[in-house]
C-alpha positions as CSV (number, residue, x, y, z in Angstrom):
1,X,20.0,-5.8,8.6
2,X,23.1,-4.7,6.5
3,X,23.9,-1.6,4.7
4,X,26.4,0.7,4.4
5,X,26.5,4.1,5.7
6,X,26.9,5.3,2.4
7,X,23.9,3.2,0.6
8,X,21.6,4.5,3.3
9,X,22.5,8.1,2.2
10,X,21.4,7.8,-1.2
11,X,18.2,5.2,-0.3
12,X,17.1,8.3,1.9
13,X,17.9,11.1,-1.0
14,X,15.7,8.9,-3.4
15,X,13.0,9.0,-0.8
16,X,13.1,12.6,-0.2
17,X,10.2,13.7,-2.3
18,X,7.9,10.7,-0.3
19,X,5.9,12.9,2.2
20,X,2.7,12.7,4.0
21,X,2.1,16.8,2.4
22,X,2.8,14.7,-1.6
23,X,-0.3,12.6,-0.6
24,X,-2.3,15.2,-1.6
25,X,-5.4,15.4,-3.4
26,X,-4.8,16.0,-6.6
27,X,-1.7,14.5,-6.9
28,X,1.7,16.5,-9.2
29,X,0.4,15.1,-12.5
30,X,-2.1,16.4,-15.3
31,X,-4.9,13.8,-16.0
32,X,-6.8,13.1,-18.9
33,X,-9.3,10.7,-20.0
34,X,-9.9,7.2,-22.4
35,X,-13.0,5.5,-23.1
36,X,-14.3,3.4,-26.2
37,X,-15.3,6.3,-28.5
38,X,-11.4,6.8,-27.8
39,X,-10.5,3.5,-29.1
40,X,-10.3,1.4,-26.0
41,X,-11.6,-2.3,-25.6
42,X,-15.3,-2.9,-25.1
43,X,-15.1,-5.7,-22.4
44,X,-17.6,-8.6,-22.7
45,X,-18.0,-8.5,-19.2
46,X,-18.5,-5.0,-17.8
47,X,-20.4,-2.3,-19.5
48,X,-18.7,0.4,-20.3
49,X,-15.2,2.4,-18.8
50,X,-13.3,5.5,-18.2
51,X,-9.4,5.1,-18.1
52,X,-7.8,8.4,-16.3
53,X,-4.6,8.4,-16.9
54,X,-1.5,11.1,-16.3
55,X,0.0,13.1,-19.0
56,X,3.0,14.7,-17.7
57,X,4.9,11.5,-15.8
58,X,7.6,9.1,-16.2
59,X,6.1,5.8,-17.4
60,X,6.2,2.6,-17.3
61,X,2.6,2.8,-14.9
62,X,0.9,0.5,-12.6
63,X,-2.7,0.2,-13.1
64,X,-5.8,-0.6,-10.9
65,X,-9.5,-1.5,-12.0
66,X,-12.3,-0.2,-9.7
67,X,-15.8,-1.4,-9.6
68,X,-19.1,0.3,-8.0
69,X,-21.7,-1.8,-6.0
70,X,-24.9,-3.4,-5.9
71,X,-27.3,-1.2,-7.6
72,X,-24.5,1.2,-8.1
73,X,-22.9,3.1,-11.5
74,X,-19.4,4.2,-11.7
75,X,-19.6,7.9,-10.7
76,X,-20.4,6.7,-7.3
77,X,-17.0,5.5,-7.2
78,X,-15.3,8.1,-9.5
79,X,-12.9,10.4,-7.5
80,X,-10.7,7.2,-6.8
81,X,-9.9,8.2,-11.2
82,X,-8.3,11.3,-11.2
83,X,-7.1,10.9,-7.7
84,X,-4.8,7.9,-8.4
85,X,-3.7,8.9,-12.1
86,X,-2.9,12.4,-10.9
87,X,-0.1,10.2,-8.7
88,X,1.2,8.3,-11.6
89,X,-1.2,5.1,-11.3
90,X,-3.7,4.3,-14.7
91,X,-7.2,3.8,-13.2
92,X,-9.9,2.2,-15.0
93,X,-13.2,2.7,-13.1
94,X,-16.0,0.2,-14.8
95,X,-19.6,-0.1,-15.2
96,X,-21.3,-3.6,-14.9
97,X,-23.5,-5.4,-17.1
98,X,-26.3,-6.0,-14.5
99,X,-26.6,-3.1,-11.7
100,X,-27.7,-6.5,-9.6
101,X,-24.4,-8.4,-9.9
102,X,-23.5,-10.6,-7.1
103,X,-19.6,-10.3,-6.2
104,X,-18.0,-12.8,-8.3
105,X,-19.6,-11.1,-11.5
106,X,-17.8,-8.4,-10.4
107,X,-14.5,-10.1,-9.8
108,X,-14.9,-11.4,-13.4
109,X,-15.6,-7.9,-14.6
110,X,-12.4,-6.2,-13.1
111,X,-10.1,-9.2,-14.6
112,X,-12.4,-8.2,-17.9
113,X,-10.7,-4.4,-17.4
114,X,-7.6,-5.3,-16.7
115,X,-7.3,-7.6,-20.2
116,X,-8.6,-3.9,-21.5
117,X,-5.6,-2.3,-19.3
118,X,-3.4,-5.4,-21.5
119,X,-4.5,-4.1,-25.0
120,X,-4.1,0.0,-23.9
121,X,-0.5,-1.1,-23.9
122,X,-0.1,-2.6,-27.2
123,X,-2.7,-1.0,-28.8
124,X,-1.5,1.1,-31.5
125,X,-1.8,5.1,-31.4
126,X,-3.1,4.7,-27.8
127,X,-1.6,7.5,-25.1
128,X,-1.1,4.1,-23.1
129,X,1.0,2.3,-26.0
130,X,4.3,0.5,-24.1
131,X,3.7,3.1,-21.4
132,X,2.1,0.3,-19.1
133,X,4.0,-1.9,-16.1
134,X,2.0,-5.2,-17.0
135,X,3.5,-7.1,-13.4
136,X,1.7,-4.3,-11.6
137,X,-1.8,-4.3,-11.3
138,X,-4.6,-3.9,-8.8
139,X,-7.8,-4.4,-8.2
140,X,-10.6,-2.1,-6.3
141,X,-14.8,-2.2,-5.6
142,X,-17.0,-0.9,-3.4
143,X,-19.6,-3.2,-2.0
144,X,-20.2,-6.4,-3.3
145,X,-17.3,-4.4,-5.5
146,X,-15.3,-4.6,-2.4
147,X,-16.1,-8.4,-2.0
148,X,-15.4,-8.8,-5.8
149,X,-11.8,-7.0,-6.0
150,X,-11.1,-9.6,-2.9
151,X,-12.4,-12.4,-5.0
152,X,-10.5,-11.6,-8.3
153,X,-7.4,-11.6,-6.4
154,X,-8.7,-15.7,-5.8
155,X,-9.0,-16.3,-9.4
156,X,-6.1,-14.2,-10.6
157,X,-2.8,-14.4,-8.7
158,X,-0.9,-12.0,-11.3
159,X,-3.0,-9.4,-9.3
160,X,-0.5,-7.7,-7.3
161,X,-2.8,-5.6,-4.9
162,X,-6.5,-5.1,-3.4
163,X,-8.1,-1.9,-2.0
164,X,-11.3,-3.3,-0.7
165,X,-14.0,-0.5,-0.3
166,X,-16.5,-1.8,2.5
167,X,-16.7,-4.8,1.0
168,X,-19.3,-6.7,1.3
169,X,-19.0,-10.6,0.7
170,X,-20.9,-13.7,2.6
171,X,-19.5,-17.0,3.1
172,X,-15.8,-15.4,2.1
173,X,-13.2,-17.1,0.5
174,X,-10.1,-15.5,0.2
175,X,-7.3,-17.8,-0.4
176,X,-4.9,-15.4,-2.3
177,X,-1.0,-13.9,-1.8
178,X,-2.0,-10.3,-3.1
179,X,-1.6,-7.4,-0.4
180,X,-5.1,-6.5,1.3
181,X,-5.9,-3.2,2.1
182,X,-9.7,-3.3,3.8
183,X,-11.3,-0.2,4.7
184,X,-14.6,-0.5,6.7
185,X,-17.4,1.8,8.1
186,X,-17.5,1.4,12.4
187,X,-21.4,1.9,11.4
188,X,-21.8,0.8,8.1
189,X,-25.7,-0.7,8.4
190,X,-25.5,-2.1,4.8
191,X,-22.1,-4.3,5.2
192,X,-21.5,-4.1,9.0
193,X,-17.6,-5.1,9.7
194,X,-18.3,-7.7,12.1
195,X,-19.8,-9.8,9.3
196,X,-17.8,-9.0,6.3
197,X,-14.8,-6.7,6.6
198,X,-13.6,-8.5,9.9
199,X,-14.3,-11.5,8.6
200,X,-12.5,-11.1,5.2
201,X,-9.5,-9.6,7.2
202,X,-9.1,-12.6,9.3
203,X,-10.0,-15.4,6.3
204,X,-6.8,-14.0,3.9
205,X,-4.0,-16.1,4.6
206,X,-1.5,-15.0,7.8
207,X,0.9,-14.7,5.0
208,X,-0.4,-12.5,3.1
209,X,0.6,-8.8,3.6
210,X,-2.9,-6.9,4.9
211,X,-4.3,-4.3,6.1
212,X,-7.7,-3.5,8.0
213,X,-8.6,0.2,8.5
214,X,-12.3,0.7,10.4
215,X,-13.5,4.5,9.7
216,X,-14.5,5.8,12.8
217,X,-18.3,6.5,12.9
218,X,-17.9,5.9,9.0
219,X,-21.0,4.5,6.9
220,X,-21.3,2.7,4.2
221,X,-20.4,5.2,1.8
222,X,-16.9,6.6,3.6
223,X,-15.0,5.3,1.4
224,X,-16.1,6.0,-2.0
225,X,-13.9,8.6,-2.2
226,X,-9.8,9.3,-1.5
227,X,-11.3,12.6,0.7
228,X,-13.3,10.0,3.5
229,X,-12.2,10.1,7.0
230,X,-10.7,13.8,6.2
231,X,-8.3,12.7,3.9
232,X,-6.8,9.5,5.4
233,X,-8.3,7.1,3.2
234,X,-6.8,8.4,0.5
235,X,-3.1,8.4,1.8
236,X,-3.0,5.2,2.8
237,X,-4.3,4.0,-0.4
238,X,-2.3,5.6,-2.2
239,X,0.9,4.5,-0.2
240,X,-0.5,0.9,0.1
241,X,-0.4,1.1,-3.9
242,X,3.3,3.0,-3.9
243,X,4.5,0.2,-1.8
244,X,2.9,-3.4,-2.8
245,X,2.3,-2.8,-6.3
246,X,4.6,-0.6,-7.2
247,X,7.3,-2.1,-5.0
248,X,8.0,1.8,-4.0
249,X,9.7,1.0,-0.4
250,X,9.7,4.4,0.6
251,X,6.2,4.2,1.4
252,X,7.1,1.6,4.2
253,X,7.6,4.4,6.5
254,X,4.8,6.6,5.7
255,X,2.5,3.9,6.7
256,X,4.0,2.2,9.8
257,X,6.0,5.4,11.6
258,X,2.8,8.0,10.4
259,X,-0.3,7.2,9.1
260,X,-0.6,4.1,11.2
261,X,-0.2,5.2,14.4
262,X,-3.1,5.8,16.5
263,X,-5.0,7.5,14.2
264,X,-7.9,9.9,15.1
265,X,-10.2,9.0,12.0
266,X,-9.9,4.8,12.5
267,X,-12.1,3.3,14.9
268,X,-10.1,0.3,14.6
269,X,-6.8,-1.2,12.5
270,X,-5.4,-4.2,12.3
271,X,-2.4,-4.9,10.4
272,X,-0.4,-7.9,9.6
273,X,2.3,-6.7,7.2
274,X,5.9,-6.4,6.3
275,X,8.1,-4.2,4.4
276,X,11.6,-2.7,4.5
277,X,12.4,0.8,5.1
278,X,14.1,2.2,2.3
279,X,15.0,-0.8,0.6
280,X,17.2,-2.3,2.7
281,X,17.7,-6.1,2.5
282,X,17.3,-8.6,5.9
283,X,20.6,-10.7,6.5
284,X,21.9,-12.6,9.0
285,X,24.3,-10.5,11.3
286,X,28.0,-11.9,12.8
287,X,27.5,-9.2,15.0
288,X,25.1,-10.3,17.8
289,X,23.2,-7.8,19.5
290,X,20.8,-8.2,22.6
291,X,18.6,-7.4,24.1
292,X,16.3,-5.8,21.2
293,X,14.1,-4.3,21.7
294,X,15.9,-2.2,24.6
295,X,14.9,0.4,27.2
296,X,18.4,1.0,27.9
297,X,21.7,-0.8,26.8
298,X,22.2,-3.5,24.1
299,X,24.9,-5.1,24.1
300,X,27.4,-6.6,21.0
301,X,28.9,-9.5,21.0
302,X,32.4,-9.2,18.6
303,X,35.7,-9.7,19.4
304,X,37.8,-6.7,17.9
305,X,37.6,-3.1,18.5
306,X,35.0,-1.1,16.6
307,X,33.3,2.2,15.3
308,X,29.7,2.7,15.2
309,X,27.6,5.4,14.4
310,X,23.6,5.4,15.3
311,X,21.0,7.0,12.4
312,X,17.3,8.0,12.9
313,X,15.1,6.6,10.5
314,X,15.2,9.7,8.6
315,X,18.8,9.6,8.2
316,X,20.0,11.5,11.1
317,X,22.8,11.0,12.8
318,X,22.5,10.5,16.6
319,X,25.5,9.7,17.9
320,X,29.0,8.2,16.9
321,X,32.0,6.3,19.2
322,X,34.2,3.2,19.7
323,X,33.4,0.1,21.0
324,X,36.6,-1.5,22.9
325,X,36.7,-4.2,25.0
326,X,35.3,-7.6,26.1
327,X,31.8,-5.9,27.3
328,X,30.8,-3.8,24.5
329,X,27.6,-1.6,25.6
330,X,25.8,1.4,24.0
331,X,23.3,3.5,26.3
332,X,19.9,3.8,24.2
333,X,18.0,4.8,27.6
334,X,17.9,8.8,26.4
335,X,16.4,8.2,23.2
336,X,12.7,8.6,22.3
337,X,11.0,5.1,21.3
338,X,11.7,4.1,17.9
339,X,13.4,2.4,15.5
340,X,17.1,3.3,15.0
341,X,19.5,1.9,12.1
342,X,23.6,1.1,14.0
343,X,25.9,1.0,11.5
344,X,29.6,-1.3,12.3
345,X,31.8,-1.9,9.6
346,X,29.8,-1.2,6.8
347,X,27.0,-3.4,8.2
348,X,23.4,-1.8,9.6
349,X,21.6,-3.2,12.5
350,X,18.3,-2.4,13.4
351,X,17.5,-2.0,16.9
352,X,14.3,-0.7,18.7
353,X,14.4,1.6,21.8
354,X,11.1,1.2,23.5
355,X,10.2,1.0,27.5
């Protein structure tokens, strides 16, 4: 990993306002409302929508269609609205034509709302008009809603990201490239994760980025709302959004240095993603350094003399010296666990102190 000193300085002062306390519920921005008395498409294959979008942020937006379940209307799924548009994303949150739908009526009704997303940004007079980042949509359902968003993402690989609400889908078939968030109820008695979110975890591609989060003691219903599992739901939502549809790095560490690890409120989580903190691009080093992970030295392999300085992930400097020498060591073994950025002639390493 390569960077200089001086990049990683101003990647950490854009990322300063990125906090777990700025996940909050509502978000900075004002939100208002859309629907088709307002002007907005009437989609042949959902019945009827809300758009919440913000008022008072910096466009261009990403945008995410949500869908209720079996048997279900919209306001069951509702809070996800204001909650993601007061954060800067444009939700649309859709009725279906038939409160029976199986899934893959439902995935066709979300790709129906985001065509309606398409003409909010061309649509003359709208709020929306040219305000709308087109590459960065995603797709959301409860239920058979759940199983739906996961199946859309089949049909439609312009979809950048899923947010599955305890989906429930038999017989699942999930072929697709778009980054999976899953979250599940421990004892959900309607769409038990042994038999569908477990299963749709492990039938997505290795590939694909993704993300399974089991509510502890959560039912079917825990995560209708951004405020299940006291609030956690809704951050790493939110940040799954930031970073994979968006493409909002700084959200990287949020989820794999906080809201990831060992959380109280998850029963279980299994994750098979990758991202890069802060932006920072993966390139093959000259500088060879082993072993890493560490629970005391690493060693360098370079033949000149050198400075180094090691940063915290947060942009702290730890410690600073010369490497001279054939052997060419630096002592980790005082250091908490954790990731650590060494920077060498303009060039950052990443190296891991753990026991």
């Amino acid at each position: 990993m390569l960077v200089t000193t001086e990049f990683t300085s101003v990647l950490l002062a854009q990322c300063e306002g990125v906090t777990i306390e700025n996940l909050s519920n509502p978000g900075p921005f004002e939100v208002l409302t859309l629907n088709e008395s307002d002007g907005i498409r009437n989609g042949p294959d959902y019945s009827g929508a809300t758009i919440y979008y913000p008022v008072n942020a910096t466009p261009p937006f990403a945008s995410i269609a949500i869908v209720p379940g079996f048997n279900s209307l919209p306001f069951t799924v509702e809070q996800w609205g204001p909650f993601y548009a007061s954060h800067g994303v444009v939700t649309i949150i859709i009725g279906t034509n038939s409160l029976f739908n199986f899934p893959e009526a439902r995935a066709l009704a979300l790709l129906d709302a985001l065509d309606t997303i398409r003409a909010e940004n061309s649509r003359i007079n709208s709020p929306l008009e040219g305000a709308l980042n087109l590459n960065q949509l995603a797709v959301s359902g409860w239920s058979m809603g759940g199983g739906g968003a996961q199946r859309a993402a089949v049909l439609d690989d312009r979809i950048s990201g899923v947010v599955a609400l305890c989906p429930y889908l038999l017989n699942a078939n999930l072929n697709h490239e778009s980054s999976l968030l899953i979250f599940s109820g421990e004892n959900d008695p309607t769409a038990p994760p042994g038999i569908h979110a477990d299963i749709h975890y492990d039938s997505t591609p290795y590939e694909t980025n993704k993300l399974l989060f089991e509510i502890d003691n959560g039912n079917h219903s825990v995560a209708n709302s951004p405020n299940g599992g006291n609030g956690i739901i809704g951050k790493i939502a939110l940040s799954w959004l930031k970073l994979y549809v968006e493409q909002n790095d700084c959200y990287c560490q949020l989820l794999t240095e906080n809201l990831l690890v060992s959380p109280v409120e998850a029963s279980k989580v299994e994750q098979s993603f990758e991202c890069e903190l802060l932006g920072i691009n993966m390139m093959e080093l000259t500088i060879k350094v082993y072993p890493n992970p560490t629970n005391s030295f690493i060693n360098l392999k370079i033949k000149k003399d050198v400075q180094y300085e090691l940063i915290s992930t947060l942009g702290q400097h730890i410690f600073k010296g010369t490497l001279r020498g054939e052997n060419k060591q630096i002592d980790l073994s005082k250091l908490q666990n954790g990731l650590y950025y060494l920077s060498i002639n303009n060039q950052t390493i990443k190296v891991i102190k753990q026991n």
